[in-house]
N, C-alpha and C positions, 0 to 999 in steps of 0.2 A: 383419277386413279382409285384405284381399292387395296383394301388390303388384300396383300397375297396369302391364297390356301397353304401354299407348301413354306413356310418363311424358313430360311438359312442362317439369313443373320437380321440379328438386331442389336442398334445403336441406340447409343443414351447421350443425352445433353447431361452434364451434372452439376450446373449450381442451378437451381431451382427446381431442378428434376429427382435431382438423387441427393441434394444436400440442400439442409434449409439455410440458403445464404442472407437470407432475411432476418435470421434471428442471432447469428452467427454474427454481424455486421452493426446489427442494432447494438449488440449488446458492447464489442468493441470502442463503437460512438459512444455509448452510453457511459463506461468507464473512464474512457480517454477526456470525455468533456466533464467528470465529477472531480477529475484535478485540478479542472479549475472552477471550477463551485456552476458550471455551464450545464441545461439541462438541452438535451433534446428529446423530441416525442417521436417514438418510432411512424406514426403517420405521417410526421415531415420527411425524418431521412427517408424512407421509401423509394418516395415517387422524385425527390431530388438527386439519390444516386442512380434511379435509373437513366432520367433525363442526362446528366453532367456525364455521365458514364458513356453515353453512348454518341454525345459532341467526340470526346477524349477520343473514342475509339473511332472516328470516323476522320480524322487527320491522317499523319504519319505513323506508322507502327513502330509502337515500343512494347516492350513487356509490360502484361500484367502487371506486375506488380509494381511498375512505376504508374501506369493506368491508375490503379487503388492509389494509390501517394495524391496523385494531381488531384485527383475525386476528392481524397481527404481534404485538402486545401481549402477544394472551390466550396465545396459543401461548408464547411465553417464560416466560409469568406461570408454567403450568402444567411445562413443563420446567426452572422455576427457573435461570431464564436472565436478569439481572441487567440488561434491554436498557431503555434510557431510552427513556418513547415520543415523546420528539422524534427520537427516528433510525428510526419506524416506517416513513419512506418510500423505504426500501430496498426494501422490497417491490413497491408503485406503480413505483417507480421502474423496478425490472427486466424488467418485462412486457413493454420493446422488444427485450430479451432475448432472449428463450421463442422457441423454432426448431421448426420447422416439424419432424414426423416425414420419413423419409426419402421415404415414400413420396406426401405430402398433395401437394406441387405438380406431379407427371406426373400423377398420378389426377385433380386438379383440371383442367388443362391437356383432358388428353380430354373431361371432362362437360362442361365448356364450351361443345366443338364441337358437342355432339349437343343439348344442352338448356339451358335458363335455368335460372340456378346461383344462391345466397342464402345468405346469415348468416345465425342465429339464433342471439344471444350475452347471454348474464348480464354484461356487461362496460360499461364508459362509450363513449360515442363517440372519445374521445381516447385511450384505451388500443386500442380495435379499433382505431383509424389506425395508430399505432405497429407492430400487429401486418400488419397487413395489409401492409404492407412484406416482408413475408417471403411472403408469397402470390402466385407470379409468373408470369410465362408465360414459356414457351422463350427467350427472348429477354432474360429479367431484368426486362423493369415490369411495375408491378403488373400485379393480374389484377383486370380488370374485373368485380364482380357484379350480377345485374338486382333483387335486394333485399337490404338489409339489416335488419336490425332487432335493436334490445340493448336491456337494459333500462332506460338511463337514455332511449329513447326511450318506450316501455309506461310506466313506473315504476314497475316486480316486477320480481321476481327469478322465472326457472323453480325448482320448477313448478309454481307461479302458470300458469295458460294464456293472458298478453295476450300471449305473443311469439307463440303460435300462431295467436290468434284476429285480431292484428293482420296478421300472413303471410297468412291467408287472405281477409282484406278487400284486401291489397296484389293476392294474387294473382288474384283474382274466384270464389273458390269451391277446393275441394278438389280436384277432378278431377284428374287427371296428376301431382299432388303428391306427393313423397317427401321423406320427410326421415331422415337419417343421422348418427346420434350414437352418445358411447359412455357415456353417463351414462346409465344406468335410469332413476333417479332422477329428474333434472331433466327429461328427456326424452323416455324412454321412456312410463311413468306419463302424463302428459298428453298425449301420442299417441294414445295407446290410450284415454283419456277420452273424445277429441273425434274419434274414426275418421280418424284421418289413418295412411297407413302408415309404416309407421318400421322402418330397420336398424339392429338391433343393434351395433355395431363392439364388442365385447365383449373387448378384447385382454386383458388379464388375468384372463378364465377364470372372470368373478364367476356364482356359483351363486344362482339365485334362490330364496326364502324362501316356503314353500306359502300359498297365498295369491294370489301375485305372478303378474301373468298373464304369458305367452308374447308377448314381440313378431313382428313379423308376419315378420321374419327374423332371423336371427344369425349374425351373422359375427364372424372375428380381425382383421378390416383390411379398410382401404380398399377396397383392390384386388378381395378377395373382393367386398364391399357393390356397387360399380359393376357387377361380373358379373352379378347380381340386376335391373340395369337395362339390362343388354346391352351393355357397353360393357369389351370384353377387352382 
């Protein structure tokens, strides 16, 4: 695939993509464990809630935000972190938190004028409203988008492909379609399954594993990705 000349619409992944859920999350952990004099280093939680995160997700479907709870749990269990799981919804909790990168609502703000713009989110409906509070237009309210779709609507988790296959029945077919994430993983990977084009946002420099195919571009950020669609 390539990207398409005339694009229509474009889709956004948004924890990793449009919101730094990394520091958003650390920082959460990092309070939640100073109550009890527990420290952890955001290089552990990291790569621990990606791994515990995506066992959780790959069972039964539940929401989000019980997903985040169980994460909390297993994650302490494993750093031997003494955390009672009635106080696991610190982490639910803080997702109205989680800010937007510096650069996600001017980037966002341009694609709007040029094309029809869309969620596609692993998150509940009431955690994306929360977030979505932080997605705005010049002016400060929200930002209007022409689809959503998350997983407690599908009921999967990426990547599973109903966020995609459902996007494509919303939008009437693939044609014009882009979508722009920074997950391989969740997004990349079933992109490239089902020929839809996909940008890399690749900001942390992840090296792919032989095997692993090439997305149809790659970028460090936003701003690059939007240039791929004509929009400087």
């Amino acid at each position: 695939m390539t990207i398409p000349k005339q694009v229509k619409f474009v889709t956004f992944d948004v924890y990793g993509t449009l919101i730094d859920w990394e520091t958003g999350a650390y920082d959460a952990f990092r309070k939640e464990a100073d109550r009890d004099g527990f420290t952890i280093e955001r290089d552990q939680l990291v790569p621990l809630f990606h791994s515990i995160q995506q066992q959780i997700q790959a069972g039964s479907y539940e929401l989000y935000a019980e997903v985040l709870r169980r994460t909390a749990v297993q994650i302490a269990k494993q750093l031997g972190w003494p955390l009672e799981p009635s106080r696991s919804g610190f982490l639910p909790d803080s997702v109205q938190r989680w800010q937007p990168f510096k650069e996600t609502n001017p980037i966002l703000q341009k694609v709007a004028k040029r094309h029809s713009i869309g969620l596609i989110s692993n998150v509940d409906d009431k955690l994306l409203g929360q977030t979505r509070r932080h997605l705005q237009t010049a002016t400060g309210q929200p930002l209007d988008f022409d689809l959503v779709v998350t997983a407690q609507q599908v009921r999967s988790y990426k990547p599973d492909p109903a966020h995609f296959t459902e996007c494509e029945r919303r939008i009437g077919g693939k044609k014009g379609w882009v979508h722009i994430a920074a997950s391989y993983y969740h997004d990349v990977e079933p992109c490239l399954k089902k020929r839809i084009p996909i940008i890399w946002v690749n900001r942390t420099g992840q090296q792919l594993e032989s095997g692993q195919k090439k997305p149809d571009a790659e970028v460090k950020s936003l701003r690059e990705a939007v240039k791929l669609i004509g929009i400087s």
